[in-house]
NUTIVEX-772312 format. One record per residue (C-alpha): residue number from 1; y, x, z. Coordinates in steps of 0.2 Angstrom, whole numbers. Each point is the difference from the previous one (the first is absolute). Layout:
% NUTIVEX-772312
{i->NUM y->Y x->X z->Z};
...
% end
This chain:
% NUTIVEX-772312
{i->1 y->408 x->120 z->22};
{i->2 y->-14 x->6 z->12};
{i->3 y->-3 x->-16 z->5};
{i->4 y->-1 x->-7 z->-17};
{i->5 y->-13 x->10 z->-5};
{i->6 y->-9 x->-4 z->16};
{i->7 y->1 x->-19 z->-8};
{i->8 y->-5 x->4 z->-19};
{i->9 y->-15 x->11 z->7};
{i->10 y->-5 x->-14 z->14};
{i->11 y->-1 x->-13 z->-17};
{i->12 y->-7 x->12 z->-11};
{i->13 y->-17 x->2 z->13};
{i->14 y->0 x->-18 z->3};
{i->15 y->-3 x->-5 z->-18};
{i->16 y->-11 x->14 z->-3};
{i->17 y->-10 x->-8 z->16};
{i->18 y->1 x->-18 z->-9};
{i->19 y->-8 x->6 z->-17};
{i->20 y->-12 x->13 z->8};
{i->21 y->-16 x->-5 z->-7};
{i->22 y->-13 x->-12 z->11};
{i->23 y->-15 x->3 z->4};
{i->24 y->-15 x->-7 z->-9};
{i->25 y->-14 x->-13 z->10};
{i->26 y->4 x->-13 z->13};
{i->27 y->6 x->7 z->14};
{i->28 y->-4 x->-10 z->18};
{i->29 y->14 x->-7 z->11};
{i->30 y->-2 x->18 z->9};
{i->31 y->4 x->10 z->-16};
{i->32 y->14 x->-11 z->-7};
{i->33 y->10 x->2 z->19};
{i->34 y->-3 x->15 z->-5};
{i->35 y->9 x->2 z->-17};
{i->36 y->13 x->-11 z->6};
{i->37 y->-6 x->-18 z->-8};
{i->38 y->0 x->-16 z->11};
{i->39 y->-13 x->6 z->13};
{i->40 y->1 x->-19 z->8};
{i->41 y->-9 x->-6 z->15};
{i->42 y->-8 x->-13 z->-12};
{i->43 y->-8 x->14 z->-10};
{i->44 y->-10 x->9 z->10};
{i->45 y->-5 x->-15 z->8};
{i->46 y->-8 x->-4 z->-17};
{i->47 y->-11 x->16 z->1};
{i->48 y->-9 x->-9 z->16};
{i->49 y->-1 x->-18 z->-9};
{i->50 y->-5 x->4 z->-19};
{i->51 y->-17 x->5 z->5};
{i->52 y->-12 x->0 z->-16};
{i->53 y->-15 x->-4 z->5};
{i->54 y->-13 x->14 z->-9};
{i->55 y->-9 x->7 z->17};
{i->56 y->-7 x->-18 z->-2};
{i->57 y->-6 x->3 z->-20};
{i->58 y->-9 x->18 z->10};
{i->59 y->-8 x->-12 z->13};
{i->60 y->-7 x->-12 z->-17};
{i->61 y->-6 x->17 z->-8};
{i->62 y->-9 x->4 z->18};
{i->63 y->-8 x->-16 z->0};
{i->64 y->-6 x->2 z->-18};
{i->65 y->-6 x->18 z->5};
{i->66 y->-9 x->-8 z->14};
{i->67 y->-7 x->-15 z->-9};
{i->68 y->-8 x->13 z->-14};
{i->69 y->-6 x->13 z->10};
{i->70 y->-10 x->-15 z->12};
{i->71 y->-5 x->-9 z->-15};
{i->72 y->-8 x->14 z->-8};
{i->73 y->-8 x->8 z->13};
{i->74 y->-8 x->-19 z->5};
{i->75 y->-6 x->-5 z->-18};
{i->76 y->-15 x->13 z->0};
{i->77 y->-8 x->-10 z->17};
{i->78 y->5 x->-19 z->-6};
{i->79 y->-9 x->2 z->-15};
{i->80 y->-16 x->11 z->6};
{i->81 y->-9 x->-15 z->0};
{i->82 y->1 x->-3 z->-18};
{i->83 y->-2 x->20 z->-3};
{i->84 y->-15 x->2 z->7};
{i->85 y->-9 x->-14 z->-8};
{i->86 y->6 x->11 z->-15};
{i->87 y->-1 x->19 z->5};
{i->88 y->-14 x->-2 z->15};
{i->89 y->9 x->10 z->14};
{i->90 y->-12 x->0 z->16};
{i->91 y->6 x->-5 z->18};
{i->92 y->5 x->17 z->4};
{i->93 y->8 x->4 z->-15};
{i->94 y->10 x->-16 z->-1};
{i->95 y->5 x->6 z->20};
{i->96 y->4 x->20 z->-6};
{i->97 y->11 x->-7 z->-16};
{i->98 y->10 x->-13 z->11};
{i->99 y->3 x->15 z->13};
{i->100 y->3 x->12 z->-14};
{i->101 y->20 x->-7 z->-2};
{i->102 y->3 x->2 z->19};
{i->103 y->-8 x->18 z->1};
{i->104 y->13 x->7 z->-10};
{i->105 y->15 x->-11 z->6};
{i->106 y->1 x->6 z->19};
{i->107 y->0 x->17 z->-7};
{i->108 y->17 x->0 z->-7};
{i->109 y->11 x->-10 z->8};
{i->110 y->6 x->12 z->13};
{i->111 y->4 x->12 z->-14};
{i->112 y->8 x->-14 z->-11};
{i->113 y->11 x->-7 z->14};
{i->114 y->6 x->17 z->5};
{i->115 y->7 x->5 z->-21};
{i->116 y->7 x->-18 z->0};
{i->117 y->9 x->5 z->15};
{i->118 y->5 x->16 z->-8};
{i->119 y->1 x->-2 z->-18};
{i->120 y->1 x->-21 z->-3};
{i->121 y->-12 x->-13 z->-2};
{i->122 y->5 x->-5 z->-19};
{i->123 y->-13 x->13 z->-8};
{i->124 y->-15 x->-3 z->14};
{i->125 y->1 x->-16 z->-2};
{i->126 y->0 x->3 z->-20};
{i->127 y->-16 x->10 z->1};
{i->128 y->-9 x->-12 z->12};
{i->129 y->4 x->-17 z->-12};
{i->130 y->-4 x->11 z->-15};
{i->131 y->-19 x->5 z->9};
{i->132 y->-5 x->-16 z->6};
{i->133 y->6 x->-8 z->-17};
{i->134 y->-9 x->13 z->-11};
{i->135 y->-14 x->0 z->11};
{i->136 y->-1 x->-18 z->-3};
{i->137 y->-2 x->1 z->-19};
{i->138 y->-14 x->14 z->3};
{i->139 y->-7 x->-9 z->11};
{i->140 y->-11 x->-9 z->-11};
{i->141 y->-5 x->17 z->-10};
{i->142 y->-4 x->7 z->18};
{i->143 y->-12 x->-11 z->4};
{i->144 y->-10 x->-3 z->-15};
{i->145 y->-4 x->21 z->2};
{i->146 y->-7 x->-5 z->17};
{i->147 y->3 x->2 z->18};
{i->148 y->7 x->18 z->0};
{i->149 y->14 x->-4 z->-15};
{i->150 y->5 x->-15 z->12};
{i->151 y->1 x->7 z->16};
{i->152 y->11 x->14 z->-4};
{i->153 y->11 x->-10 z->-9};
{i->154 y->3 x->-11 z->15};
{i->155 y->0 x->14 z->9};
{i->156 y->14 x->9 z->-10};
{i->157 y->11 x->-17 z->0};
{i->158 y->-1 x->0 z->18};
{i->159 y->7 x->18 z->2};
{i->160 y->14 x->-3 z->-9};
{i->161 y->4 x->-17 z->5};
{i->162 y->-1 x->6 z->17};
{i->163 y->19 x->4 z->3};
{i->164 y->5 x->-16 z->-4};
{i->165 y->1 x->-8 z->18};
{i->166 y->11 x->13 z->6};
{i->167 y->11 x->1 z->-15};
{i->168 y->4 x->-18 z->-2};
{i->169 y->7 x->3 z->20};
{i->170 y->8 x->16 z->-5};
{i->171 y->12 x->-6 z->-12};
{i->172 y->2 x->-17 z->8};
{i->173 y->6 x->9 z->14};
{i->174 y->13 x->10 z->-13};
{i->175 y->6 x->-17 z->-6};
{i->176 y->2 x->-14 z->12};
{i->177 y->12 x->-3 z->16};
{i->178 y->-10 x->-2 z->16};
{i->179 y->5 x->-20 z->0};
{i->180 y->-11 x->-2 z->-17};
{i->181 y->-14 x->9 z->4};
{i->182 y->-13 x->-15 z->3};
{i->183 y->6 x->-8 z->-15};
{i->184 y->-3 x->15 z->-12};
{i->185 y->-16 x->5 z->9};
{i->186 y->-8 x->-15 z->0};
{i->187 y->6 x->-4 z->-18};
{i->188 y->-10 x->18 z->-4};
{i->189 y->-12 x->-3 z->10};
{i->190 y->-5 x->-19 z->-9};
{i->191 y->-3 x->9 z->-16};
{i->192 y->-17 x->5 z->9};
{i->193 y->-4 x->-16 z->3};
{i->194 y->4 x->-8 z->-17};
{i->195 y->-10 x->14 z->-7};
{i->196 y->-13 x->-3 z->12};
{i->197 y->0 x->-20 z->-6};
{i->198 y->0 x->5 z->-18};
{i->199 y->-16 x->11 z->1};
{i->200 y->-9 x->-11 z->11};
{i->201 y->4 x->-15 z->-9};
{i->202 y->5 x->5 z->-16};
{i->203 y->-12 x->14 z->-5};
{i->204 y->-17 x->-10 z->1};
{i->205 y->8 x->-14 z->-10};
{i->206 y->5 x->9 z->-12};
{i->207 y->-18 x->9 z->-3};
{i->208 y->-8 x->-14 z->1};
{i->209 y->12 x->-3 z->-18};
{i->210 y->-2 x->17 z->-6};
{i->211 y->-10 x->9 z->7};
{i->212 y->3 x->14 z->13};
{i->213 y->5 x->14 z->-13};
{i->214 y->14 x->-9 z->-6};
{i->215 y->5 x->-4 z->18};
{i->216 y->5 x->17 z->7};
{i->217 y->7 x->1 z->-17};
{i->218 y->13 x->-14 z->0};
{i->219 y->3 x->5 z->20};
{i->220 y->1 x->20 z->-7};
{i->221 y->11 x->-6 z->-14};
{i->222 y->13 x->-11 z->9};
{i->223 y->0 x->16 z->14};
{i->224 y->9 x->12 z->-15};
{i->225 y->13 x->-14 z->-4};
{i->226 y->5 x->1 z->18};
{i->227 y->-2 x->19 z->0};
{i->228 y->13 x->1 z->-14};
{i->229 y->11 x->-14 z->9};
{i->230 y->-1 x->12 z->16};
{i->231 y->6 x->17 z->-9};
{i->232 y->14 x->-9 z->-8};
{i->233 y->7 x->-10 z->16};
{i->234 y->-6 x->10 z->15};
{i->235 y->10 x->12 z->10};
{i->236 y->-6 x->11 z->13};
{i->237 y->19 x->-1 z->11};
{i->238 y->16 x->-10 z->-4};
{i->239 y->9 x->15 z->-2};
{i->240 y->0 x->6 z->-21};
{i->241 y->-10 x->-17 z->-3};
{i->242 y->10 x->-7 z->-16};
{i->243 y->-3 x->-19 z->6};
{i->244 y->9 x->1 z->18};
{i->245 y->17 x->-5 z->-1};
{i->246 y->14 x->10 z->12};
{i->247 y->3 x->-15 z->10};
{i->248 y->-16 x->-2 z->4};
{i->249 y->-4 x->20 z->2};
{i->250 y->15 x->1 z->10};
{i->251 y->-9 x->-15 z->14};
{i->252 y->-16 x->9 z->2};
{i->253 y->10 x->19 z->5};
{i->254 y->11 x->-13 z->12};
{i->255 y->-16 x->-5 z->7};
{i->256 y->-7 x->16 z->1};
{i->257 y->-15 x->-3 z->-14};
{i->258 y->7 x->11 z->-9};
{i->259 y->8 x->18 z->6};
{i->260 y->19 x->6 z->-4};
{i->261 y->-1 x->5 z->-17};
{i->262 y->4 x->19 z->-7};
{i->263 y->19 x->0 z->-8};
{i->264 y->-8 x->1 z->-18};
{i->265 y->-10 x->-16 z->-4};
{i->266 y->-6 x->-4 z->-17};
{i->267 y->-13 x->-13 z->-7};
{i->268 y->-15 x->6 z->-9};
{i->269 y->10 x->-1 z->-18};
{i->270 y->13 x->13 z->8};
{i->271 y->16 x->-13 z->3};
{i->272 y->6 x->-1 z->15};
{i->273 y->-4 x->-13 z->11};
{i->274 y->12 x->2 z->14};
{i->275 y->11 x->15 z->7};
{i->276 y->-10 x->-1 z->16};
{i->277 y->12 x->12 z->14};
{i->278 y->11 x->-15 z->0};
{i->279 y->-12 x->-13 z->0};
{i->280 y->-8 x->6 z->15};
{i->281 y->16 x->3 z->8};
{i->282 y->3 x->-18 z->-1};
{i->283 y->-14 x->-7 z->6};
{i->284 y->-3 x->12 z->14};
{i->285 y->17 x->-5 z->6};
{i->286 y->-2 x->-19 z->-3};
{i->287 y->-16 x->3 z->12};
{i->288 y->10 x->12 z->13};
{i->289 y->18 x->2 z->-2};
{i->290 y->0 x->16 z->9};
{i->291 y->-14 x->9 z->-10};
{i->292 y->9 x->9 z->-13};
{i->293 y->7 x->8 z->15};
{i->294 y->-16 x->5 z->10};
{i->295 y->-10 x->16 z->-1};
{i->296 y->-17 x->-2 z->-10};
{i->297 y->-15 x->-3 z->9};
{i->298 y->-9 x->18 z->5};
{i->299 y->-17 x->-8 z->-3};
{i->300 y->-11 x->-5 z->-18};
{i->301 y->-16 x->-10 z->-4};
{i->302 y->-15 x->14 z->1};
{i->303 y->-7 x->4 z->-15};
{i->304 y->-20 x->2 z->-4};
{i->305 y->-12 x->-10 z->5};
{i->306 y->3 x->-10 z->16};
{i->307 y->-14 x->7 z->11};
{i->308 y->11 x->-2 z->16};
{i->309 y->2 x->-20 z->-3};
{i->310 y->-20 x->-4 z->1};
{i->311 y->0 x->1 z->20};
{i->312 y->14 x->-10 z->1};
{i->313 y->-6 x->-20 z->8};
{i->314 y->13 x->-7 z->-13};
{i->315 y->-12 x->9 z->-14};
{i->316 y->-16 x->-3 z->6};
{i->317 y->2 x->-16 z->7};
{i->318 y->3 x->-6 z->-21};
{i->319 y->-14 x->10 z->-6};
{i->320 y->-13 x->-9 z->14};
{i->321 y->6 x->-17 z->-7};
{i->322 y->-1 x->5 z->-18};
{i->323 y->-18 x->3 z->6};
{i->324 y->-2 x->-14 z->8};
{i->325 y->7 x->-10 z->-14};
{i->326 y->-15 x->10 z->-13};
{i->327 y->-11 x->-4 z->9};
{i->328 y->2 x->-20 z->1};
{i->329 y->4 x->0 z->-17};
{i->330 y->-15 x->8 z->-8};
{i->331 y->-13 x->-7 z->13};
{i->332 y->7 x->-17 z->-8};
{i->333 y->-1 x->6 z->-17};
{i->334 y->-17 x->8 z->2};
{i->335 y->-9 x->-12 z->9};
{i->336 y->8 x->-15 z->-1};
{i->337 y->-9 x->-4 z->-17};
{i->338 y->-18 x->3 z->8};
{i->339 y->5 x->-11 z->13};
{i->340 y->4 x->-13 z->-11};
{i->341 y->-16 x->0 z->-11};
{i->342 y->-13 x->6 z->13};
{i->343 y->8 x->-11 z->17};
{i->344 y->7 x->-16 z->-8};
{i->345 y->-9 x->0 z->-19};
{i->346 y->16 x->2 z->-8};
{i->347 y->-4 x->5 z->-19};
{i->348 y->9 x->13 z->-11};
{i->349 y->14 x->-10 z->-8};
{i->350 y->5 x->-10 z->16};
{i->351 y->0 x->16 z->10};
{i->352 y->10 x->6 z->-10};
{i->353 y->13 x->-13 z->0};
{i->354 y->0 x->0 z->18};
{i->355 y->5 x->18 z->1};
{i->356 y->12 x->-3 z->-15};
{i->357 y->10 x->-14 z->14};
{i->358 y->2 x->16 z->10};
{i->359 y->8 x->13 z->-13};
{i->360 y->11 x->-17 z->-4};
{i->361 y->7 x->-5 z->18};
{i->362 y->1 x->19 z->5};
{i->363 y->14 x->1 z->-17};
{i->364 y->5 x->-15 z->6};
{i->365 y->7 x->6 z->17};
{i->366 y->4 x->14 z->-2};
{i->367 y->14 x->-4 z->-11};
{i->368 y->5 x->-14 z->12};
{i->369 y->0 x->8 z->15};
{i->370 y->11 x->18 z->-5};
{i->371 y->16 x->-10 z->-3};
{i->372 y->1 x->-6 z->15};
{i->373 y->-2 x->15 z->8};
{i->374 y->11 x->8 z->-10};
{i->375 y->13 x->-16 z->6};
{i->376 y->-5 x->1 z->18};
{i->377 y->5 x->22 z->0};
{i->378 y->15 x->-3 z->-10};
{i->379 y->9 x->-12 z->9};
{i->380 y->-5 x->10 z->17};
{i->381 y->-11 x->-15 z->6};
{i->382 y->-16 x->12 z->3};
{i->383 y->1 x->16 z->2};
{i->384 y->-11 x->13 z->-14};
{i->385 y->-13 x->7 z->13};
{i->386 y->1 x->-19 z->7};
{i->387 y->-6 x->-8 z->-17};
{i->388 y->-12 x->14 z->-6};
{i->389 y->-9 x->-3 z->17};
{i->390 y->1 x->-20 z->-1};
{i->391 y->-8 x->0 z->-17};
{i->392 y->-13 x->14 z->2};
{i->393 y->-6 x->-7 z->18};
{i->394 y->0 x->-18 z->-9};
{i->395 y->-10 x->7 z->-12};
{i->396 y->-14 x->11 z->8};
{i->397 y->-3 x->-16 z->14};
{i->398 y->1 x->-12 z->-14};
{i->399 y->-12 x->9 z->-14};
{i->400 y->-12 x->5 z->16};
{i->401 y->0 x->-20 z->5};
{i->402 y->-2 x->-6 z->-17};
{i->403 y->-17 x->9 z->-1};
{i->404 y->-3 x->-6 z->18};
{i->405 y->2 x->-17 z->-8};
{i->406 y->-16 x->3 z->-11};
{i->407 y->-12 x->2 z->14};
{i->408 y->3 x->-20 z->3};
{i->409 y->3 x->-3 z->-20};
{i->410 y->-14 x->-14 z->-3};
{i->411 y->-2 x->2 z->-20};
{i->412 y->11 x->10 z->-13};
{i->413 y->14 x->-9 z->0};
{i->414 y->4 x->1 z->17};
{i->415 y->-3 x->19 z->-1};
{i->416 y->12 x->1 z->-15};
{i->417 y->14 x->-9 z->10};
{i->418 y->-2 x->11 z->15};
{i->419 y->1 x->17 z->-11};
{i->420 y->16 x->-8 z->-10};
{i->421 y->6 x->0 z->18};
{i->422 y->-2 x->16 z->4};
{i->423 y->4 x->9 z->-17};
{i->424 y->17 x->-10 z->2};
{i->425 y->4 x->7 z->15};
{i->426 y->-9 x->19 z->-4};
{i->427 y->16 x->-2 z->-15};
{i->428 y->12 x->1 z->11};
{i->429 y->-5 x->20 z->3};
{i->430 y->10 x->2 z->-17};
{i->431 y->17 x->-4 z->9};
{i->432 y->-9 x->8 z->16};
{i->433 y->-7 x->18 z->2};
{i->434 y->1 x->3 z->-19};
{i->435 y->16 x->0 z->1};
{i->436 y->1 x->11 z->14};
{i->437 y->-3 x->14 z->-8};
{i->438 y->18 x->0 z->-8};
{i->439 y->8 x->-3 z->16};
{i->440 y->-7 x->15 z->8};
{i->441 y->3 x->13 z->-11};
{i->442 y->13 x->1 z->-16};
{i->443 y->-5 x->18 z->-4};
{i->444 y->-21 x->0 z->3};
{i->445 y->-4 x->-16 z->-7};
{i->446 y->-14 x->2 z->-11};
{i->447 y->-5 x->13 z->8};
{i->448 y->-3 x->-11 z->16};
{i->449 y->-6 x->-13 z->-10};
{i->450 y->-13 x->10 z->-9};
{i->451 y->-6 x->5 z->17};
{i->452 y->0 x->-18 z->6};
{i->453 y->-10 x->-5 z->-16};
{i->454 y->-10 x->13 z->-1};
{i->455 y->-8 x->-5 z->19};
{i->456 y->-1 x->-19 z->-5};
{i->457 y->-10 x->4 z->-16};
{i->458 y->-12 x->11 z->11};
{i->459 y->1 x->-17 z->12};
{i->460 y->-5 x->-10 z->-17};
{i->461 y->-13 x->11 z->-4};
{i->462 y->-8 x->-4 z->20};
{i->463 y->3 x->-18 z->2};
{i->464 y->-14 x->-6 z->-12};
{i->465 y->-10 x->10 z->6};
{i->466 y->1 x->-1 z->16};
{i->467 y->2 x->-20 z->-1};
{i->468 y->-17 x->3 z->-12};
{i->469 y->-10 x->6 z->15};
{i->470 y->8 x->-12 z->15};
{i->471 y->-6 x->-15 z->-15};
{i->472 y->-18 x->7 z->3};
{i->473 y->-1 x->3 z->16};
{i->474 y->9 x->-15 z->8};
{i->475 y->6 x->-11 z->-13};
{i->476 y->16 x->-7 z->-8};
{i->477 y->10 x->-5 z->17};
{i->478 y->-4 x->15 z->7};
{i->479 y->13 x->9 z->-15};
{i->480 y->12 x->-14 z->0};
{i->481 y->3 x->1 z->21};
{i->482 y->1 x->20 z->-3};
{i->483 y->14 x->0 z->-16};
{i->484 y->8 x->-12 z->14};
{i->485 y->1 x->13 z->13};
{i->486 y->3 x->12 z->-13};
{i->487 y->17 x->-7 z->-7};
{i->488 y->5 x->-4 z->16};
{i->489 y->0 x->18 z->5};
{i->490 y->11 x->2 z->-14};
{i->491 y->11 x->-12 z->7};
{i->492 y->0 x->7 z->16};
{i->493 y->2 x->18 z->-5};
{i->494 y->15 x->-4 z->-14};
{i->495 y->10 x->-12 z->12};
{i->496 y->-1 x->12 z->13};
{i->497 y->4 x->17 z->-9};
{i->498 y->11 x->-2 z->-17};
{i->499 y->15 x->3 z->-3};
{i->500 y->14 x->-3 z->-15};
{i->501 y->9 x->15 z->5};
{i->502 y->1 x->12 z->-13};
{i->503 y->-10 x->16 z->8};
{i->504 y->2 x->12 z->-13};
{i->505 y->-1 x->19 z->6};
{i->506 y->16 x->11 z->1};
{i->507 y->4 x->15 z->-1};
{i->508 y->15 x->10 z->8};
{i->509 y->12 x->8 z->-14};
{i->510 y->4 x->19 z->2};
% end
């Protein structure tokens, strides 16, 4: 009898275990093992190979944040020309109200890549689109009060356009795998020179059609379309973003983008996403068998600001090249022009087109060049700190020879080719030392990258004006043969010194 019972008591908890209810959401290959469905080899091989692909929709809306905040801020100077056969701005207060931007935008960028480290990029980013796309449509306003209205409007949209360097870096480095980081930098990093070659190219077209109000309207106006697009798409992390897919969430923790998520996980309407204990369990084991079994690590990233990271070689070897970079770039862009007009009697238009060739083959290679970059680190052909060296040392001796070329450039043509040479290769930097700052640090990297930025502004900010007085004193060869030596201190100093070692600080648990 006693054993009958045993049996009608064994069935009875069987099918009360069959119709117990189930519960609700998709459950991963981890949590159906767990609830004793088919927990097959085949499906958690699926969490690793139906990847969604959204980190690469962020790195779209990163080149759209780079392309308006470039665009605007370069409009005002590509159509001062026209404005000041309008308005009548002198010399120095066409030179104060071109400065006016950059005053305000080395002033916040530490402080901007430091909350995007803390707090997410989605809402700095948001404020700095939002400026330079209001500022845009006042701009007009601004100026027709005078010089005052003008200049602290610039002023203001630099300030709080500022954080937008370090906070693209910040949340690429919160979204893509260490062997897509060229690709998606250099995809975020074209959007500058796209909004570069629309302002250049575009703006005085276009005022020439409508006039120079209606310009920085229809630029301001097009800004707010993509300053809605941004707060309805944009994400600051993969985890809670409503678009990522568990698949492909469950990749970026597996390579370490992401860190182990807390048990309770939920998306920003409150579902859950993923019962994420057993999802990390999984791929911490498909990574190392043994780790469920070994003690935690005694040590965590440091918090605060990274103070300790600035005397590190790794640091301050990326920050010299960013410099370096600065200032080649904006000798070009402010000199260049004067050297087409005043040394080879280029006029106005044809300049201009000239220049335009250069935003066009900088796009150009950018995007050709980080795939294969990508390809080479992927399939373990070059090494990470091997390629970022190889394309940042191509591209400091190449930029630095290509303005070598000038000094034997007989007329502008010749010129144009020789600096098409050189910005081709200074494009390489995007896949190079740009880069860089996500390899080195996971934790710090807006703030290192504000930092970084911050210097090569105040290196913008010199280089015409030091190239300005070499002009006068010694001529045009005398500051091409310098920004040769210049770069190729950059070369030198990044070839020998950098690292793709993450260095972030840690601290010893108690």
């Amino acid at each position: 009898m006693e054993d009958k019972a045993r049996k009608d008591t064994a069935k009875k908890e069987t099918r009360r275990s069959s119709t117990s209810p189930k519960p609700k959401g998709k459950l991963s290959g981890a949590h159906a093992a767990e609830d004793g469905k088919d927990a097959s080899p085949e499906k958690e091989k699926g969490i690793a190979e139906k990847v969604s692909q959204f980190r690469w929709v962020m790195c779209c809306l990163l080149f759209g944040c780079r392309l308006v905040c470039q665009a605007n801020r370069i409009l005002l100077g590509a159509l001062l020309p026209i404005i000041r056969k309008d308005v009548g701005f002198s010399d120095q207060e066409a030179g104060q109200l071109l400065a006016a931007f950059a005053s305000g935008y080395m002033l916040t960028q530490i402080l901007g890549g430091a909350l995007a480290d803390r707090l997410g990029g989605k809402w700095i980013l948001q404020l700095a689109i939002n400026a330079v796309s209001i500022g845009s449509l006042a701009a007009p306003f601004a100026i027709d009060q005078g010089f005052w209205p003008a200049y602290w409007t610039y002023f203001l949209m630099g300030l709080l356009e500022g954080p937008s360097f370090p906070t693209a870096g910040s949340m690429l480095s919160k979204w893509i795998p260490a062997t897509e980081r060229a690709t998606a930098s250099s995809l975020a990093d074209t959007g500058g020179s796209v909004g570069g070659l629309l302002a250049l190219g575009g703006g005085p077209i276009l005022a020439t059609m409508v006039g120079w109000r209606s310009t920085f309207m229809v630029y301001g106006a097009c800004s707010v379309v993509f300053c809605a697009v941004w707060l309805l798409f944009s994400a600051s992390r993969p985890t809670g973003c409503r678009w990522v897919s568990q698949a492909e969430l469950a990749m970026l923790i597996k390579e370490g983008v992401v860190e182990q998520l807390p048990v309770q996980a939920a998306d920003v309407d409150g579902k859950e996403v993923l019962a994420a204990a057993s999802l990390n369990k999984v791929l911490a084991e498909a990574v190392d068998p043994d780790a469920t079994s070994k003690k935690p690590s005694k040590t965590k990233s440091e918090d605060g600001f990274p103070w300790r990271m600035f005397l590190s070689a790794p640091v301050l070897a990326v920050c010299y090249a960013h410099s370096v970079f600065n200032f080649g770039r904006y000798f070009l862009y402010g000199w260049i022009p004067t050297y087409y007009s005043e040394v080879l009697g280029v006029d106005a238009v044809t300049a201009g087109f000239y220049m335009m060739c250069l935003q066009v083959a900088d796009a150009f290679v950018k995007l050709l060049v980080a795939p294969i970059a990508d390809h080479l680190t992927s399939s373990g052909k070059l090494s990470i700190l091997g390629l970022r060296r190889l394309l940042s040392c191509a591209g400091f001796f190449g930029f630095g020879g290509g303005l070598l070329l000038c000094c034997f450039a007989p007329n502008a043509f010749f010129v144009t080719v020789a600096l098409v040479i050189g910005k081709s290769f200074a494009s390489c930097h995007a896949a190079g030392f740009k880069t860089n700052y996500l390899d080195i640090t996971r934790k710090h990297t807006g703030s290192v990258a504000g930092v970084g930025n911050t210097l090569a502004t105040l290196s913008s900010t010199v280089a015409p004006m030091i190239a300005g007085s070499i002009i006068q004193a010694s001529g045009w060869n005398a500051v091409f043969v310098l920004c040769f030596f210049v770069n190729v201190s950059g070369a030198v100093v990044f070839g020998l010194f950098s690292s793709a070692s993450c260095i972030d600080p840690v601290v010893r648990e108690d």
